[in-house]
N, C-alpha and C positions, 0 to 999 in steps of 0.2 A: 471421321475416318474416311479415308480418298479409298474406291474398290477399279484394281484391275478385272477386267476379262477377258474372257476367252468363250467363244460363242460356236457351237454347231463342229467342235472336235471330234472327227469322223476318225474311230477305233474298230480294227477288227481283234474280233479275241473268238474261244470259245466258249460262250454264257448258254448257260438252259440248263433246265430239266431231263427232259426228252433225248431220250438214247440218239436218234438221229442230231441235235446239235449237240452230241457231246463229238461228233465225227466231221462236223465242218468249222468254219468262222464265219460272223456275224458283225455287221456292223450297230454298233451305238454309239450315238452320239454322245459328247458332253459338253455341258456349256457350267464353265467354271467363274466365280468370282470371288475374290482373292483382297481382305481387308489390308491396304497399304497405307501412309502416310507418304504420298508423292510429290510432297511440296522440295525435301532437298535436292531430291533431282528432277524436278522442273527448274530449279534454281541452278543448279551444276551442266545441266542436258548431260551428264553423263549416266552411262547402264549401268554400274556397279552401285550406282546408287539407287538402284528401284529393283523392281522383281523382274529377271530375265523369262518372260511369257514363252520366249522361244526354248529354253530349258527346261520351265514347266512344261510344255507340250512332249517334249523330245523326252523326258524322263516318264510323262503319263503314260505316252506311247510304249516305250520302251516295255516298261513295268503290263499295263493291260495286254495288249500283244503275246506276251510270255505266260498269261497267268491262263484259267481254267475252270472256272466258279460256275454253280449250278443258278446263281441267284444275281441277279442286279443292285439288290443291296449290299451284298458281300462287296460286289465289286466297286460301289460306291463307294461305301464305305472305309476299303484299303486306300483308295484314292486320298480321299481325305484325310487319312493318317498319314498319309507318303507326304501331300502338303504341306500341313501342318510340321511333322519331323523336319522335312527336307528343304525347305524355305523360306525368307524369311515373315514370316506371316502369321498372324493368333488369331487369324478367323478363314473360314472358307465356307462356301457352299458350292454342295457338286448338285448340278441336277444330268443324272443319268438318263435316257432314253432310248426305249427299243423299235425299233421302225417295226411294223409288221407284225410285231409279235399276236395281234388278235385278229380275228378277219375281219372285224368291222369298226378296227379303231386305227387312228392312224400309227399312233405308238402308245406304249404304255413304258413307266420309269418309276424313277422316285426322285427327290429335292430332299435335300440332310443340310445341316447347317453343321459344322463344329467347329470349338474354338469361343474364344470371347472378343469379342467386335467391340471394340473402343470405341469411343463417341468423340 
């Protein structure tokens, strides 16, 4: 199985715990890849035959932007469901990351797989 990505998707939302980020937006990253079979449209060079990456962004966006979660995994994890649902795709993995979040780490995240990845 051929995997699209999507690398260092720069999302503001409101994520935290903490009463002050429940009052601002934050950026996290995501870097997505998305189980395809890309042989028919390498063979056509047409979009409608592969996963529109610019849709996927423009709908992650969309959807994270609007949303409000105390946790990183919530919000990974909707992602991956919005995928999977809304896509044409039976595998993904998000890996979410939060720049900043600790004083002496660069970021901290999580990496979730879901779906069943074809061979």
């Amino acid at each position: 199985m051929d995997t699209i990505f999507i690398s260092d998707l720069k999302v503001k939302c409101v994520i935290g715990v903490w009463q002050w980020e429940r009052q601002i937006t934050q950026t996290v990253l995501l870097d997505l890849e998305l189980a395809s079979d890309v042989r028919v449209a390498a063979g056509s060079d047409k979009l409608q035959d592969t996963v529109n990456y610019k849709a996927v962004c423009a709908r992650i966006l969309d959807y994270a932007e609007g949303s409000s979660f105390q946790l990183i995994e919530t919000l990974a994890e909707n992602i991956a469901t919005l995928i999977l649902d809304e896509f044409a795709v039976d595998w993904c993995r998000v890996r979410l990351s939060k720049p900043g979040a600790l004083r002496h780490a660069k970021a901290v995240g999580v990496i979730l797989e879901r779906g069943e990845r074809q061979t």
